[in-house]
C-alpha positions as CSV (number, residue, x, y, z in Angstrom):
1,X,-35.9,66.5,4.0
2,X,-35.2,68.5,7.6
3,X,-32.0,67.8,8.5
4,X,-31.9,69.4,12.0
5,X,-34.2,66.7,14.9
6,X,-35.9,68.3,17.9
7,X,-34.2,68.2,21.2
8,X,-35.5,65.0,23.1
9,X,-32.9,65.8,25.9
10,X,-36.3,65.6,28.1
11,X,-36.6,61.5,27.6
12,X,-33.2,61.2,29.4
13,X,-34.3,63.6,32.2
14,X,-37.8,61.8,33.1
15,X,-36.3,58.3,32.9
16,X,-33.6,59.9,35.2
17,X,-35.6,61.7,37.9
18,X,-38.7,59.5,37.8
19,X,-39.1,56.3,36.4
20,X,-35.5,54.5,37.0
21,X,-35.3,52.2,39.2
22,X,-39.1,51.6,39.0
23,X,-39.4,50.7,35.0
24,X,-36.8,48.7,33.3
25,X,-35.1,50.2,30.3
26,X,-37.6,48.4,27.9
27,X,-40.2,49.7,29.2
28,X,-39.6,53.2,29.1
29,X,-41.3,53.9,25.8
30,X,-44.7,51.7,27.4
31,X,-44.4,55.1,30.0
32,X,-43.4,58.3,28.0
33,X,-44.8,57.6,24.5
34,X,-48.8,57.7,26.0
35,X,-47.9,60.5,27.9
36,X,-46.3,62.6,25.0
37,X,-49.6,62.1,23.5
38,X,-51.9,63.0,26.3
39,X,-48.9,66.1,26.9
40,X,-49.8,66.9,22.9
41,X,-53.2,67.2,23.3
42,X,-53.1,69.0,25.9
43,X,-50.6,71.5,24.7
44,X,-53.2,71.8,21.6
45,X,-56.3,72.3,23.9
46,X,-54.9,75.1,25.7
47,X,-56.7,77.8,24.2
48,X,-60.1,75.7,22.7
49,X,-60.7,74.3,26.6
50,X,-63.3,77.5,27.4
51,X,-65.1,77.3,24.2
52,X,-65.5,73.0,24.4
53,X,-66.3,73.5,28.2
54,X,-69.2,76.2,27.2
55,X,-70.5,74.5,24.7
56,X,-70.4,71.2,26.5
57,X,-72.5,73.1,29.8
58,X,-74.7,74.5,27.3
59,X,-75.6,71.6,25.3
60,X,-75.3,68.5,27.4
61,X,-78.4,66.7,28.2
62,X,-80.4,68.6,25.9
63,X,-79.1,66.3,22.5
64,X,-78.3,63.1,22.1
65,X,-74.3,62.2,22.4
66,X,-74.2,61.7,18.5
67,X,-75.3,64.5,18.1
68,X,-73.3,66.5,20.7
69,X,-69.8,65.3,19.6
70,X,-69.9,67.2,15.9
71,X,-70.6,70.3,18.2
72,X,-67.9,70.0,21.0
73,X,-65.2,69.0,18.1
74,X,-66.3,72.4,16.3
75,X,-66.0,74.1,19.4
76,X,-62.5,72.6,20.0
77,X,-61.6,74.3,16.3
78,X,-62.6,71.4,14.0
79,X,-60.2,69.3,15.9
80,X,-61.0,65.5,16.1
81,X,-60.6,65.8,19.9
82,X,-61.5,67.5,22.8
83,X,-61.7,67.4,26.9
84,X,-64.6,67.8,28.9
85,X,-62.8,68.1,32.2
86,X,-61.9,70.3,34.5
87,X,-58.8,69.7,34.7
88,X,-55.9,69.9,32.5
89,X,-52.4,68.5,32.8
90,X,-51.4,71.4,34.5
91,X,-54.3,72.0,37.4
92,X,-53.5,68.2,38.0
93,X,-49.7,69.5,39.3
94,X,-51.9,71.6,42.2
95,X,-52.2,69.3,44.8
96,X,-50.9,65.9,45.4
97,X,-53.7,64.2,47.7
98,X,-56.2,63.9,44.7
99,X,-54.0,63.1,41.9
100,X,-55.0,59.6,41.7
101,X,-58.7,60.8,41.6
102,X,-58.5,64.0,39.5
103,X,-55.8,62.1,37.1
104,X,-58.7,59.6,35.8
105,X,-61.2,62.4,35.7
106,X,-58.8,64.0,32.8
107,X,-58.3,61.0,31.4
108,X,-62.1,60.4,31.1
109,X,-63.3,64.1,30.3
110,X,-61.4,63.0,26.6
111,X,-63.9,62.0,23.8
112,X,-63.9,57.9,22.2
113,X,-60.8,58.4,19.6
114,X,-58.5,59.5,22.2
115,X,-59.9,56.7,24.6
116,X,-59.5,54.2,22.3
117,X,-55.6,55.6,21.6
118,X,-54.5,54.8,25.1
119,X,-56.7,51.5,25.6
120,X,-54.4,50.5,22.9
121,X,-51.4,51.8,25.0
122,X,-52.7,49.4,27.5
123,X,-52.4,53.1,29.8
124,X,-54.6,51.8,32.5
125,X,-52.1,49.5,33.8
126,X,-48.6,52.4,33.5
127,X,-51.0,54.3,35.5
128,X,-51.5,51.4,38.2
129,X,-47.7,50.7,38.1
130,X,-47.2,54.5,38.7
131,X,-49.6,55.0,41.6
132,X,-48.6,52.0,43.1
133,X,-44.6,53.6,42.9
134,X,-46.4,56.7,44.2
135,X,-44.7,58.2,40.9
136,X,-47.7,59.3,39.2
137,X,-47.8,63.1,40.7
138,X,-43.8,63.3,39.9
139,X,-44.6,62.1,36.5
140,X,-47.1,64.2,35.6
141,X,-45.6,67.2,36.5
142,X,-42.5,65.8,34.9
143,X,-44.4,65.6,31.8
144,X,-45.6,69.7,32.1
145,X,-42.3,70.7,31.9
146,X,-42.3,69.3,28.5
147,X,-43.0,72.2,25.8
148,X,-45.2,70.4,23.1
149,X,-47.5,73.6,21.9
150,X,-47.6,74.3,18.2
151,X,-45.5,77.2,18.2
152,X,-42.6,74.9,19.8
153,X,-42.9,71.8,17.4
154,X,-44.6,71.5,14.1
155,X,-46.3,68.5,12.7
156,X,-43.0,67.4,11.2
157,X,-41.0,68.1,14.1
158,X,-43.5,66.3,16.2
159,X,-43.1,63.5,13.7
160,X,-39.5,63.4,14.8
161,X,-40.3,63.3,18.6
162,X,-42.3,60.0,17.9
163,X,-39.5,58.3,16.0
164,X,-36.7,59.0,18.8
165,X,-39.1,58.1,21.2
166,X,-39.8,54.7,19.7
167,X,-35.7,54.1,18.3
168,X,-34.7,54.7,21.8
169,X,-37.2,52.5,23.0
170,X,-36.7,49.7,21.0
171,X,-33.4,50.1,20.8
172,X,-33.4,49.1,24.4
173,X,-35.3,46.7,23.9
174,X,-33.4,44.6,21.4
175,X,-35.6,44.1,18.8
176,X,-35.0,41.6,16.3
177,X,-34.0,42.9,12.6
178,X,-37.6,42.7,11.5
179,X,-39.1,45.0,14.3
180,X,-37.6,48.4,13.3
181,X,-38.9,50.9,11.6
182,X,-38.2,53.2,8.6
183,X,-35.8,56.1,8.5
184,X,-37.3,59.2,6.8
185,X,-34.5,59.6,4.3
186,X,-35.1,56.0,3.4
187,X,-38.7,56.8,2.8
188,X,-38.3,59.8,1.3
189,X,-36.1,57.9,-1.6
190,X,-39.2,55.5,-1.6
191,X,-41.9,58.2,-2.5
192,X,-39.5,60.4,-4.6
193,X,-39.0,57.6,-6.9
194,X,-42.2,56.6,-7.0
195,X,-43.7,60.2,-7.5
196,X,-40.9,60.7,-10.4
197,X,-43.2,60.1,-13.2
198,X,-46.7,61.6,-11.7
199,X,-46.4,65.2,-10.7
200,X,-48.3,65.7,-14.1
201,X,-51.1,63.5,-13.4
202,X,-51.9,64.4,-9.6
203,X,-51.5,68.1,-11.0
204,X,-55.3,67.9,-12.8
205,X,-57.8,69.5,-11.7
206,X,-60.3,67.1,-9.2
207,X,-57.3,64.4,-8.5
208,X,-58.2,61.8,-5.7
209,X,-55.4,59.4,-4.7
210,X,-55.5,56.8,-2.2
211,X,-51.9,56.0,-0.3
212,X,-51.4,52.6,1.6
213,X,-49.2,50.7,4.2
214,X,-50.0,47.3,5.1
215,X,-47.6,47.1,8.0
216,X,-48.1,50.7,9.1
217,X,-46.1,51.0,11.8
218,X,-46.1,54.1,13.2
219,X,-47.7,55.6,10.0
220,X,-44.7,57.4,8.9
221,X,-44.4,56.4,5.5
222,X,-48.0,57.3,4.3
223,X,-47.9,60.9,6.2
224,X,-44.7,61.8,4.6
225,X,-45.9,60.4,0.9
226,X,-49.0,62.5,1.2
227,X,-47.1,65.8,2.8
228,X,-44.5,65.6,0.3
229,X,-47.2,65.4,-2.6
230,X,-48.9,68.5,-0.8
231,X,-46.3,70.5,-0.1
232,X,-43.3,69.8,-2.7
233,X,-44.6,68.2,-5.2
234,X,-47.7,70.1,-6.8
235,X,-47.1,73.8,-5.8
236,X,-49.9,75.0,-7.8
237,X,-53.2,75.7,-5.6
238,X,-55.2,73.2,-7.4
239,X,-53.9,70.3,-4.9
240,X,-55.3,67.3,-5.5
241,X,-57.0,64.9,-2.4
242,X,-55.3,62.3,-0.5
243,X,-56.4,59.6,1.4
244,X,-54.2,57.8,3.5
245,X,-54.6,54.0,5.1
246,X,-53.0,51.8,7.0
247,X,-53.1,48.1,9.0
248,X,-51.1,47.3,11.6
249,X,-50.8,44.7,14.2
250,X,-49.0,46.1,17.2
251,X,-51.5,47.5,19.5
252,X,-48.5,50.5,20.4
253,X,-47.6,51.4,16.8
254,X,-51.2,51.2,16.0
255,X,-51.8,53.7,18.7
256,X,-48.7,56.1,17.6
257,X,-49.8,56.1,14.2
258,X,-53.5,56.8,15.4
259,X,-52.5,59.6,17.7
260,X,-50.6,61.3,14.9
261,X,-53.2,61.3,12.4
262,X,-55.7,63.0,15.4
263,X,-53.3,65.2,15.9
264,X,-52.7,66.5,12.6
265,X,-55.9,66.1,11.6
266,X,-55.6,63.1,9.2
267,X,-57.9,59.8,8.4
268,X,-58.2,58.8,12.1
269,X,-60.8,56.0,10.9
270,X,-58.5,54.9,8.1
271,X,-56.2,53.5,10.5
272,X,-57.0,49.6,11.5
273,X,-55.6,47.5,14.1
274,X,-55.1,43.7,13.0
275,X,-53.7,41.1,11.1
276,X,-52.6,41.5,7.5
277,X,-52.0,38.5,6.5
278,X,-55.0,36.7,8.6
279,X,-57.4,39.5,8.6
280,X,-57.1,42.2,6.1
281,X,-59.1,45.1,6.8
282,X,-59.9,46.6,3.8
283,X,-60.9,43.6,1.5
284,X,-62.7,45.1,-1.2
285,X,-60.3,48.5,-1.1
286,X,-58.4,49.0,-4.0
287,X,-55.0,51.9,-3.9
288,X,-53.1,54.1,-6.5
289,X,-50.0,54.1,-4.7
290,X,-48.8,51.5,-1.5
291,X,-45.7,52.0,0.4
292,X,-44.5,49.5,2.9
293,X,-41.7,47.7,4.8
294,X,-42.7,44.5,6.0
295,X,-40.8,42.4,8.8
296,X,-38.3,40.3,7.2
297,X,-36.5,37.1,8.7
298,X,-40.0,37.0,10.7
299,X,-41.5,33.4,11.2
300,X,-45.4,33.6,9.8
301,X,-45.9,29.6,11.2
302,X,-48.6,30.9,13.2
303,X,-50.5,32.1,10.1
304,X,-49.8,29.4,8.4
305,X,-53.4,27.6,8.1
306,X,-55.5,30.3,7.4
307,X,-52.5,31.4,4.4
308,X,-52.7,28.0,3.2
309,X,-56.6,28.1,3.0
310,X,-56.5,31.0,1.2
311,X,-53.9,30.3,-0.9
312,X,-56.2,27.2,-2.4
313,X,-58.8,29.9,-4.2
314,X,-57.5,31.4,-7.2
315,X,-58.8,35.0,-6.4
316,X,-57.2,34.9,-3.1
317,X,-53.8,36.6,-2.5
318,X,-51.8,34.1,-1.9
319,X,-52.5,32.0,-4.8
320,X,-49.3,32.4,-6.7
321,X,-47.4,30.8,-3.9
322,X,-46.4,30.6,-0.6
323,X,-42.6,31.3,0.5
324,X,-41.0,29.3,3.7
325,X,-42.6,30.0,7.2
326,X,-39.7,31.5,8.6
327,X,-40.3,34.0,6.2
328,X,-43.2,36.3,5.2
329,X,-42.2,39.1,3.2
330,X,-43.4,37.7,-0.2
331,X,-46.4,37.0,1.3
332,X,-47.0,40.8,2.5
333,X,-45.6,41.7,-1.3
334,X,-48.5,39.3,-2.7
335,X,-51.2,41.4,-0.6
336,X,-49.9,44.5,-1.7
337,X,-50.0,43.6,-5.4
338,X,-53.7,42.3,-4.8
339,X,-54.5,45.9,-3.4
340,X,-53.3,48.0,-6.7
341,X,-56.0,49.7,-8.5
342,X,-56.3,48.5,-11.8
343,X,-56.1,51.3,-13.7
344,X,-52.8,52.2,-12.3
345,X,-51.4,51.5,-9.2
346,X,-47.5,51.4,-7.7
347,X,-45.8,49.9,-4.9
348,X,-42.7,50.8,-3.5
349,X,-42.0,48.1,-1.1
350,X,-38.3,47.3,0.9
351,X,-37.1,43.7,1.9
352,X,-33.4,42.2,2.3
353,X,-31.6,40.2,0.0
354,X,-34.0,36.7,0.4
355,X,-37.3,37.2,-1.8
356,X,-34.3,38.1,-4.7
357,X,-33.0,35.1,-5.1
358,X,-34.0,32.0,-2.2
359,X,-35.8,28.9,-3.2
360,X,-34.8,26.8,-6.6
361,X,-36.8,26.5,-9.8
362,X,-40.8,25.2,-8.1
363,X,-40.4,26.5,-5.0
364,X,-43.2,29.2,-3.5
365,X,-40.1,31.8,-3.9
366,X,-39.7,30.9,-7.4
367,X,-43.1,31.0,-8.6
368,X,-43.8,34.0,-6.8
369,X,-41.5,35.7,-8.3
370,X,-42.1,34.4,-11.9
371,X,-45.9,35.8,-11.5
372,X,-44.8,39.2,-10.4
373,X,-42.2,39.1,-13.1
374,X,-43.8,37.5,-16.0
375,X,-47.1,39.6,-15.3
376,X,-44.7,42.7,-15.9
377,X,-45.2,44.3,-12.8
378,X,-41.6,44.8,-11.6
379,X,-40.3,48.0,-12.8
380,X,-36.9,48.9,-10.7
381,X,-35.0,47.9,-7.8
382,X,-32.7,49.7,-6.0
383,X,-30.0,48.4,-3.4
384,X,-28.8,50.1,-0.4
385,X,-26.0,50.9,1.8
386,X,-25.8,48.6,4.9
387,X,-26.4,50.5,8.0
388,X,-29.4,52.2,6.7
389,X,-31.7,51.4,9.6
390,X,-31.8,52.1,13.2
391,X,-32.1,47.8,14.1
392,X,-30.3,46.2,11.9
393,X,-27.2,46.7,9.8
394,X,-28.0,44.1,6.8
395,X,-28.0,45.4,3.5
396,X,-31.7,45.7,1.7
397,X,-33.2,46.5,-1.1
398,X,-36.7,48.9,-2.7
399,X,-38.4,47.1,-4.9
400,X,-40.8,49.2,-7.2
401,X,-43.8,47.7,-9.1
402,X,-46.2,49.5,-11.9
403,X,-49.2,47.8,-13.3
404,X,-49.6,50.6,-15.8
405,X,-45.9,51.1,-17.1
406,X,-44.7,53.4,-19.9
407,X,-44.4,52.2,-22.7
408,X,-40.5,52.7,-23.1
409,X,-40.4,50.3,-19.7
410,X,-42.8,47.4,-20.6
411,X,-41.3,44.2,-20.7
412,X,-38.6,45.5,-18.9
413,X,-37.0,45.3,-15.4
414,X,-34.6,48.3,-14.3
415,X,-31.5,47.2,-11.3
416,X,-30.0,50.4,-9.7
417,X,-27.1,49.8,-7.9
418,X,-26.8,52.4,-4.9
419,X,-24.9,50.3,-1.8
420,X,-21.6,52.1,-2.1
421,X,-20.9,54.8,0.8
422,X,-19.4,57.7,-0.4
423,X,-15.7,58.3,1.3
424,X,-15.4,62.6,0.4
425,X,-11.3,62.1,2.0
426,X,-10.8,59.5,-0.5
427,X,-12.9,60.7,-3.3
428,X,-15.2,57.9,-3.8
429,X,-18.7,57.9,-5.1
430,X,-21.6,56.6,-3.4
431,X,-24.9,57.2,-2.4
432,X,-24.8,57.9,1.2
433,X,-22.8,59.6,3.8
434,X,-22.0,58.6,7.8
435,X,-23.5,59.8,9.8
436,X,-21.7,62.5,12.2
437,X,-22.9,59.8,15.0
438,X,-24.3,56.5,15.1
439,X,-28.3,56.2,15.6
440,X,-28.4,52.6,16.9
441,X,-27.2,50.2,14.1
442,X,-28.0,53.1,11.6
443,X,-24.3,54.6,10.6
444,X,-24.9,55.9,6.7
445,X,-27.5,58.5,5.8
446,X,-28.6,59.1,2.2
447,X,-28.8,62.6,1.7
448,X,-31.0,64.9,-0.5
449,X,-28.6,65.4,-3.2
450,X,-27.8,61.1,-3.4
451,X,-31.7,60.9,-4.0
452,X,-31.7,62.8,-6.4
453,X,-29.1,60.9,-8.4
454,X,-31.2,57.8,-7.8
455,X,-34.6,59.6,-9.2
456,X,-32.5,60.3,-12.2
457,X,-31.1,57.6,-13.0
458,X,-34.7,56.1,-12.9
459,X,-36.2,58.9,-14.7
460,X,-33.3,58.6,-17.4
461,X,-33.8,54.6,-17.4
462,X,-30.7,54.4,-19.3
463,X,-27.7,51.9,-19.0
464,X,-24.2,52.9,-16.9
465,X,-22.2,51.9,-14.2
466,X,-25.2,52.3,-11.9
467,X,-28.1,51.3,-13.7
468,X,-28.8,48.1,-15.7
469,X,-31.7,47.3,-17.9
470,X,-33.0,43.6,-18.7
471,X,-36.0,41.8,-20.3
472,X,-38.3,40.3,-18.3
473,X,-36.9,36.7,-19.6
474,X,-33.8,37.6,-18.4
475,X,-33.9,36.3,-14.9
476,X,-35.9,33.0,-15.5
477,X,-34.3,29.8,-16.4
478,X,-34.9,26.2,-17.1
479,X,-33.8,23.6,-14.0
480,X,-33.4,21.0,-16.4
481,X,-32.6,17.7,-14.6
482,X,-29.3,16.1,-16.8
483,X,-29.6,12.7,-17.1
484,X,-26.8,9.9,-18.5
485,X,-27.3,6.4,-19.2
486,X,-26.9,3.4,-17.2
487,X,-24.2,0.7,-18.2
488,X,-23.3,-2.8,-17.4
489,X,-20.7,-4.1,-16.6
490,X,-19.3,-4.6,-20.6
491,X,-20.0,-0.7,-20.8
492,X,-23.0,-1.3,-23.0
493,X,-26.5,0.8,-22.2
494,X,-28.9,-0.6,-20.0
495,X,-32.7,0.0,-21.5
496,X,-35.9,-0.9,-19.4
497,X,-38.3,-3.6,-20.4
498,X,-40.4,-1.0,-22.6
499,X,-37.0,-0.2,-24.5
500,X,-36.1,3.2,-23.1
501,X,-32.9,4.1,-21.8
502,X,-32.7,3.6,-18.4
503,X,-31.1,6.9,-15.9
504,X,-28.0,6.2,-13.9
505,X,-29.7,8.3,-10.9
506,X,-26.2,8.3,-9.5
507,X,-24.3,10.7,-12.3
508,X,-27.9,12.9,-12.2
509,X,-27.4,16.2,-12.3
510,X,-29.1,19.8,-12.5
511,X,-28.3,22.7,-15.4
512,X,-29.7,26.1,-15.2
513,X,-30.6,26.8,-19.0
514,X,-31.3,30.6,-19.7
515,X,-35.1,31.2,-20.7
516,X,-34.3,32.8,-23.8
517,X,-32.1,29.2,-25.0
518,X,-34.1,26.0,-26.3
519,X,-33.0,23.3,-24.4
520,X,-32.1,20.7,-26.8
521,X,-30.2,23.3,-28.7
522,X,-28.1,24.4,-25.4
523,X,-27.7,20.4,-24.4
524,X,-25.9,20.1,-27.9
525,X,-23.4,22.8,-27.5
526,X,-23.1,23.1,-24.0
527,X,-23.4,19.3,-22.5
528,X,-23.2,17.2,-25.7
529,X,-19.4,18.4,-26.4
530,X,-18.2,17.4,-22.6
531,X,-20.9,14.7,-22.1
532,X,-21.5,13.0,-25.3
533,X,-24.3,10.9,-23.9
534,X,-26.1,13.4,-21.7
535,X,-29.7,13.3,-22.3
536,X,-32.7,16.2,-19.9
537,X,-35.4,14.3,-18.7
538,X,-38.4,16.4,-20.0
539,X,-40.4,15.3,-16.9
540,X,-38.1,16.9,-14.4
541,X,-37.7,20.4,-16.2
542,X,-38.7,23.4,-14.1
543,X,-38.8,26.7,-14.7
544,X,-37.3,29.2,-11.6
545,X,-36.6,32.9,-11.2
546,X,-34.3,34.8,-9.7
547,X,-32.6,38.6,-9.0
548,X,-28.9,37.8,-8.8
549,X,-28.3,41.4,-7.5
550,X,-24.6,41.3,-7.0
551,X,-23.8,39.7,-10.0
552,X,-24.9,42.4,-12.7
553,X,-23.0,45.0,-10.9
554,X,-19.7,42.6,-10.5
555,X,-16.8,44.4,-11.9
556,X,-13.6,42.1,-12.3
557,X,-10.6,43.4,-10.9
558,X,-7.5,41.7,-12.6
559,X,-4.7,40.7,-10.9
560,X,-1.4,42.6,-10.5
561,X,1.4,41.1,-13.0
562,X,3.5,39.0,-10.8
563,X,6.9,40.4,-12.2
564,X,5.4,43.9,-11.0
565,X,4.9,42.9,-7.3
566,X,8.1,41.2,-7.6
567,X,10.0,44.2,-9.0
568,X,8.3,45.8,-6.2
569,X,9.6,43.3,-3.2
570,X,13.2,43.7,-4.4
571,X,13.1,47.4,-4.7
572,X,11.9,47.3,-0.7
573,X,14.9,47.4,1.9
574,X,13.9,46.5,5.2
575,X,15.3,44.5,7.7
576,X,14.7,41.4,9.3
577,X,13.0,42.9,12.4
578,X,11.8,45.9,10.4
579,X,8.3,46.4,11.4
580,X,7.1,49.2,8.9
581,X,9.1,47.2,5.9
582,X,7.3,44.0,6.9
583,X,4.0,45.8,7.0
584,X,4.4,47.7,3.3
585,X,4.9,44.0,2.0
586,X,2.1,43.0,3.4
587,X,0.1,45.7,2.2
588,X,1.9,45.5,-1.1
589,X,0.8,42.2,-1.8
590,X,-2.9,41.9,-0.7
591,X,-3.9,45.1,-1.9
């Protein structure tokens, strides 16, 4: 994982010298991120611009334009892009009468994918905003100053540029918790683990895998999942072939994550704009391995209908159940299991602390998660630190799901517990660091050496202080409604007119029964002996599921002896007014 981020000092200078006072602080990424493309591109181009011009004079006219594109992209180096214009970013800098005119010429002289890139940028109306500021010369040549070639920035480093780019912009514009996006040493935890037990099988000969994200984003987590199998992973020269795809609904991530598969020549076409939830783009598409991190605490109301509909047919997605609107990430967890390929797929997928454990025993929650449970799918979770992302500070969680488990795991459900920062002064463990400076509401980084204590403690799948192992039947339970009798007023039981014993509804009450126990066996040594004439109403009895996280992991401290403290409070001399004394007792005690 790099460790050392490209200088972005230039973001600071353009908003400084340029667009302040004209653009509002959130809409400084709406600005620079389009033109950190087009300034990409064009860096790229440099040296292919003679040789697509050439061909373009030579050839235009003479064959169709189907046929002419394969021909200019060769002549542009096999690139996915090219410019038939005369101008280039720079020429545009020589004279500021005809910028306006020459500025749309560039923009129009590039071929349909890059078109379609800044449509979804919605460029046409910065462009407007800048003329009419009379800014658009300034920016341009603003934009030139900007070093973007090859030799400066790499793929990866370019990677990096996007992701400031877009923290800093939504950073100022105060997204909500479920509008970030991921941190690469988050993701690289997420494809680490998942690759754990597969470097054999994606090191045979002829290997085609398929990678997926179903809230895309920016397309991070799919590029770095297939570079790391590229370059880390399999080191041999047999490599095998990756296809990466993504869905995302907003038009500017879609548009980032398009540009940076053009530009590093990846599946440009794999890349759909939309809906996931309402309009899934690749319905009959099935993938080996799916990463994503969906919006949580996000309101899918809007959706709701055409979920619903759906959720009626039993080969739909949804069919298991449907979580509370103001809440979609089972939903998005429910497509992704849908989209596994059946002969082995895994999904490393991260959410917050809700789809463990909300909704009781019947609820959509519930049921969803007794399907994925039950149906063996959920292999390992692992918690987090707090303070992991660059939007929000809540704590969260990676779950990881296998149709095609080892043996040793079937049946079984690993928790790893890695929340706890490590503290080097104090000597504490833990399984991230703080950062030397706060990235937004990102504070803790996990670092290469914690991730690697996490893929062991996977790969070893053994018990310890970090790492728990349960049955599958562990987390369900019976919600068995506990029902006593109803009595007159000479304490004698009153029965119905077909004889039964009639409920008193008022001394009704609910007990969670594990899903291992038999319930008339718990009732009679676990109600019977406290409640003589407790009875469950079979009628009411539910079965729920849930991931009490927290709880496996609890450790009891036990209290200090009281004779200890006290020894301790009368060996103490301070003074009335003695500030420090006062202070140590204080400490003393509620330690």
């Amino acid at each position: 994982m790099p460790q050392d981020r490209p200088d972005v000092k230039f973001i600071f200078d353009i908003t400084d010298k340029v667009l302040w006072n004209t653009f509002r602080k959130n809409e400084i990424g709406d600005v620079l991120l389009p033109f950190v493309v087009i300034r990409r591109l064009d860096c790229i181009l440099k040296e292919k611009n003679n040789a697509v011009h050439e061909a373009y004079e030579k050839f235009k006219g003479k064959v169709a334009d189907d046929r002419l594109d394969p021909i200019l992209k060769k002549a542009a180096g096999n690139l996915n892009f090219y410019n038939i214009s005369r101008h280039t970013l720079e020429s545009l800098t020589e004279s500021t009468k005809t910028i306006e005119i020459d500025f749309h010429n560039y923009l129009n002289g590039f071929n349909q994918v890059v078109t379609d890139i800044l449509e979804n940028f919605q460029f046409e109306k910065v462009v407007a905003r800048l003329i009419k500021n009379k800014l658009l010369y300034e920016m341009v040549k603003a934009i030139n100053h900007v070093d973007l070639s090859l030799t400066k920035y790499d793929n990866h480093q370019m990677g990096y540029i996007f992701e400031e780019l877009i923290r800093i912009s939504n950073e100022q514009s105060n997204e909500t918790a479920g509008e970030h996006f991921t941190p690469r040493d988050v993701i690289e935890l997420m494809y680490k683990v998942m690759f754990s037990t597969k470097k054999d099988e994606l090191a045979q000969p002829g290997i085609i895998r398929t990678i997926y994200d179903p809230t895309m984003g920016t397309g991070g987590m799919v590029n770095l999942a297939k570079n790391y199998i590229l370059d880390e992973l399999i080191t041999s020269d047999q490599k095998p072939t990756i296809f990466t795809y993504g869905q995302e609904i907003n038009e500017q991530s879609y548009a980032i994550a398009r540009s940076e598969a053009l530009i590093t020549g990846g599946d440009v076409e794999n890349i759909k704009h939309g809906n996931t939830l309402t309009d899934d783009q690749f319905p009959d598409k099935k993938f080996h391995f799916q990463l994503a991190n969906p919006p949580y605490g996000v309101t899918w109301a809007k959706d709701y209908s055409a979920v619903l509909n759906e959720s009626m047919n039993p080969a739909g997605r949804f069919y298991n159940g449907l979580p509370s609107k103001s809440d979609g990430q089972l939903l998005f967890l429910q497509h992704m299991i849908s989209k596994m390929e059946p002969n082995g797929g895994k999904i490393a997928v991260v959410t917050n602390g809700s789809p463990l454990f909300s909704g009781n025993a019947g609820s959509g929650e519930s049921d969803i998660r007794k399907y994925i449970i039950s149906s063996d799918l959920l292999d390992c979770i692992v918690s987090l630190p707090k303070d992991m992302f660059y939007n929000t500070g809540i704590g969260t969680f990676i779950w990881f799901l296998d149709n095609n488990k080892p043996a040793h795991r079937r049946g079984k459900v690993q928790l790893i517990n890695a929340s706890d920062v490590e503290d080097r002064r104090a000597g504490t463990k833990g399984f991230a660091v703080p950062n030397k400076r706060s990235l937004g509401n990102k504070r803790n980084e996990i670092q290469a050496i914690h991730i690697d204590e996490v893929v062991q403690l996977y790969t070893d799948f053994e018990e310890n202080t970090y790492s728990k192992i349960f049955p599958n039947d562990f987390f369900g339970y019976f919600s068995a409604t506990v029902e006593q009798p109803e009595k007159n007023a000479k304490g004698e039981i009153v029965k119905d007119k077909n004889g039964n014993v009639k409920a008193d509804s008022k001394k009704r009450s609910t007990e969670r029964i594990p899903l291992t126990e038999k319930i008339q066996e718990y009732f009679k040594e676990n109600i019977i002996p406290h409640v003589p004439d407790a009875f469950p109403d079979p009628n009411k009895i539910k079965i729920g599921y849930e991931i009490n996280f927290s709880k496996y992991f609890y450790q009891y401290i036990p209290l200090r002896p009281s004779k200890e403290i006290q020894a301790e409070i009368e060996a103490l001399e301070f003074g009335a007014n003695d500030e420090k004394g006062i202070s140590n007792l204080i400490k003393e005690l509620f330690d």
